[in-house]
C-alpha positions in Angstrom: -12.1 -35.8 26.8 -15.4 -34.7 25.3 -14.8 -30.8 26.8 -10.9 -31.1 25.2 -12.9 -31.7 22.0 -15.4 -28.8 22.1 -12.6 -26.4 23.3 -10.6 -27.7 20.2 -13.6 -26.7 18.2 -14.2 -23.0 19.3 -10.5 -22.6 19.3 -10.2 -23.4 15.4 -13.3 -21.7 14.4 -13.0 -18.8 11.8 -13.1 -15.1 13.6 -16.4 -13.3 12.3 -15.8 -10.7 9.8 -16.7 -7.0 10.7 -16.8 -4.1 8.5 -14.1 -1.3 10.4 -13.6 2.2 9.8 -12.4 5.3 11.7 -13.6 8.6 11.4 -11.6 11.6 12.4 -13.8 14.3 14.4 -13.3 17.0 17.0 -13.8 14.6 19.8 -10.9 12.5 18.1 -11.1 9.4 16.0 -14.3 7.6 16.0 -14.7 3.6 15.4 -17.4 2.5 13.5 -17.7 -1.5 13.0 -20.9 -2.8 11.1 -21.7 -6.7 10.4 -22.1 -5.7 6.9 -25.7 -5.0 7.3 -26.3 -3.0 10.4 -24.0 -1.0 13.2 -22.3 -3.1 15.8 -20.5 -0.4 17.6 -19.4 3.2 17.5 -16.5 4.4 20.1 -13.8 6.3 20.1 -10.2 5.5 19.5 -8.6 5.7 22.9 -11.3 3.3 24.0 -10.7 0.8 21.1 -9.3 -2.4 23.5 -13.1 -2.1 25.2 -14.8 -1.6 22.0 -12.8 -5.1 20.5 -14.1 -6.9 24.1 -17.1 -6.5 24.0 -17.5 -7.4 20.2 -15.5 -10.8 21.0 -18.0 -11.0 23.8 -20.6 -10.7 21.7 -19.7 -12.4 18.2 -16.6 -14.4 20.1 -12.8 -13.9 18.0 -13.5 -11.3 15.2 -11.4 -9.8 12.8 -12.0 -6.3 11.9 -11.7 -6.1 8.1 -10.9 -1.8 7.1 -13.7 -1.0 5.2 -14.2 2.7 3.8 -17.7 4.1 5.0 -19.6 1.1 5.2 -23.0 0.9 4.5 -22.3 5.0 4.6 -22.1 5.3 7.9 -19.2 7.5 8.0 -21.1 9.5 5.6 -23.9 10.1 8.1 -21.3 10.5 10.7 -19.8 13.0 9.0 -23.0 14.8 8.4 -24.1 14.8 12.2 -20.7 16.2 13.1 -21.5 19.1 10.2 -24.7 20.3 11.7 -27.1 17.5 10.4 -28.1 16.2 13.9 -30.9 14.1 12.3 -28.6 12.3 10.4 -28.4 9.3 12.4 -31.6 8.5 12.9 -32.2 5.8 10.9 -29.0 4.1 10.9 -29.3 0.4 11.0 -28.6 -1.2 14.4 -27.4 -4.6 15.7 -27.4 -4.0 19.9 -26.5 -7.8 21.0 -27.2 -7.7 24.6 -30.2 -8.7 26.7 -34.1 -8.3 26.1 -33.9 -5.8 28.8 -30.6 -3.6 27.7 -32.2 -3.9 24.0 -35.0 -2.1 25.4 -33.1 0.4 27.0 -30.5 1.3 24.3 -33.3 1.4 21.5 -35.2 3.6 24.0 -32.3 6.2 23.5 -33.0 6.9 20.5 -36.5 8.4 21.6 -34.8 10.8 23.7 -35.6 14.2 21.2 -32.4 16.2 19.6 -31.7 19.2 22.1 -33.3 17.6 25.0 -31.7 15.7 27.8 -33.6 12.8 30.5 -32.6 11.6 34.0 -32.0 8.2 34.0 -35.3 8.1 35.7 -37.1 9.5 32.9 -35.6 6.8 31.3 -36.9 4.1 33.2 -40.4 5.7 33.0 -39.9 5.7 29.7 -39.7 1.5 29.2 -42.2 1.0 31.7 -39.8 0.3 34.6 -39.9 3.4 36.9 -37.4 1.8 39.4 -34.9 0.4 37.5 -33.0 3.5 36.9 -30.2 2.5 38.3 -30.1 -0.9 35.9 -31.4 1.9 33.1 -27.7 3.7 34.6 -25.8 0.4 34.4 -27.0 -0.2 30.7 -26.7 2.9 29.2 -23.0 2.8 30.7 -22.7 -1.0 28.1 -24.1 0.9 25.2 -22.1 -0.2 22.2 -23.0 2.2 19.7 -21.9 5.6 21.2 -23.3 8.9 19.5 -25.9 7.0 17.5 -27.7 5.8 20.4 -27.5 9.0 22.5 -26.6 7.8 25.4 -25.0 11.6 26.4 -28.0 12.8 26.3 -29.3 11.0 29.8 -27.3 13.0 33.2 -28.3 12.6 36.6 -31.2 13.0 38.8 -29.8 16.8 39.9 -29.6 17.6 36.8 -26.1 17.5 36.5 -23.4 15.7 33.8 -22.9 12.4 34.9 -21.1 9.0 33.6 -19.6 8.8 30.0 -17.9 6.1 29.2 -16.3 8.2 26.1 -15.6 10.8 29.2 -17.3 13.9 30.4 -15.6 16.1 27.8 -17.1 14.7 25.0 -20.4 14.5 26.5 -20.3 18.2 27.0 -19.6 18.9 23.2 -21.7 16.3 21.9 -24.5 18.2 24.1 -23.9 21.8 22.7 -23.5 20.6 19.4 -26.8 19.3 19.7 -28.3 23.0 21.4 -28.3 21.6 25.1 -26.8 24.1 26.6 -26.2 25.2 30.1 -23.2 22.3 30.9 
């Protein structure tokens, strides 16, 4: 009786509000959903059902209120896919996720514009020199696409691996930034 009544409860709670917005770009729509104070997740359209799962995963049900450029995000968006590379930078974030794929995501971000690690390097780079394939496994999870540059980690040969927005985009996201060569 007592699980009926907890069930009962998380079934008539009120969905968590998130700021949503697309952005059209070369590499097709992008998704941007904020919690009104920080990015939540970036992906792209054809990957939307993924993007929603693992924000009710996270936040449990949400409702995804269309918001134009919040907290001018789409503005900065915009700006990276104009040439500004630096314009994401320092974008708010809100990760969700474990200590250890916190560490990891926010560790993307200290990967330099025009530069691309193994996932190794990666792993060095946290302090965990054999947990690249957990490094691989996480940066696969990584909710905010673009903004934390995952595409800019490939494989030990040195070759394009694992996207989740596919290899295509990685590729253009790569030359737009000056990695060429791929």
């Amino acid at each position: 009786m007592a699980q009926a009544a907890i069930r009962s409860k998380a079934h008539s709670a009120q969905p968590k509000e998130l700021c949503f917005d697309q952005i059209p770009s070369a590499l097709g729509q992008i998704l941007v959903v904020s919690d009104g104070e920080s990015l939540c997740a970036v992906d792209f359209s054809d990957y939307e059902a993924r993007m929603r799962q693992r924000l009710e995963q996270r936040f449990g049900h949400v409702r995804l209120v269309p918001t134009s450029n919040p907290q001018g995000i789409g503005d900065a968006l915009q700006s990276y896919l104009k040439g500004n590379v630096s314009s994401l930078d320092e974008l708010p974030v809100s990760l969700g996720g474990t200590p250890f794929q916190q560490q990891v995501w926010l560790a993307l971000r200290t990967i330099p514009v025009g530069h691309v690690w193994t996932y190794g390097q990666l792993a060095h780079q946290i302090g965990r020199p054999t947990a690249y394939r957990a490094v691989g496994m996480t940066n696969a999870l990584n909710p905010i696409a673009i903004v934390l540059p995952c595409h800019r980690v490939i494989g030990a040969n040195q070759t394009l691996t694992g996207y989740a927005g596919g290899l295509e985009r990685k590729r253009w996201l790569l030359h737009h930034e000056g990695v060429t060569g791929y």
